[in-house]
N, C-alpha and C positions, 0 to 999 in steps of 0.2 A: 316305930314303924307305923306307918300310916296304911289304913287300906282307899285305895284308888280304887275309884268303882269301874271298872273292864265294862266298854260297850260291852250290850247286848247283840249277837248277834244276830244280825236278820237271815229268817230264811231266805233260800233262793227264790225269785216267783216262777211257777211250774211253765214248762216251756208251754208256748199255745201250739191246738191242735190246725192243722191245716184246713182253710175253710173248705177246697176245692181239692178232686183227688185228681190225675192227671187224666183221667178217663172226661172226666168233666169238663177240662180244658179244650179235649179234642170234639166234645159236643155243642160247646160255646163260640168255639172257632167256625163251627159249620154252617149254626146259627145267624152267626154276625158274615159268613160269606152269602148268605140267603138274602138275609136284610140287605147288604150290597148292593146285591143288583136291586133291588125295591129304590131305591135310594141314588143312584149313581148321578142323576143330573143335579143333587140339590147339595147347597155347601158344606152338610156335615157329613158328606159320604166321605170326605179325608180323614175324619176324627174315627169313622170304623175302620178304613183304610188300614190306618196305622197299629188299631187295636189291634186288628185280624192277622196284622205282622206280627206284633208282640206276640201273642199269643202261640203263633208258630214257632216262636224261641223258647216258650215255655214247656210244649207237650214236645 
């Protein structure tokens, strides 16, 4: 009988912590709705546009 050397198992990697808590989301949101209006006639008012929706799916 031979021995087979059995991987090694690896540990799990620890789950990561969340950068952002939902309190934060709703302050980020408020934020980028401020910046909005500062911004509304120039092209990358769309690119907050859409964050400031995302964001309201999140919180």
């Amino acid at each position: 009988m031979t021995d087979t050397p059995q991987p090694e198992s690896q540990p799990q990697p620890a789950r990561s912590r969340a950068v952002f808590s939902q309190e934060d989301f709703s302050l980020i949101r408020t934020a980028i709705a401020h910046y909005l209006r500062e911004v509304q006639d120039k092209p990358e008012s769309v690119k907050y546009a859409n964050l400031y929706h995302r964001l309201g799916r999140v919180a």
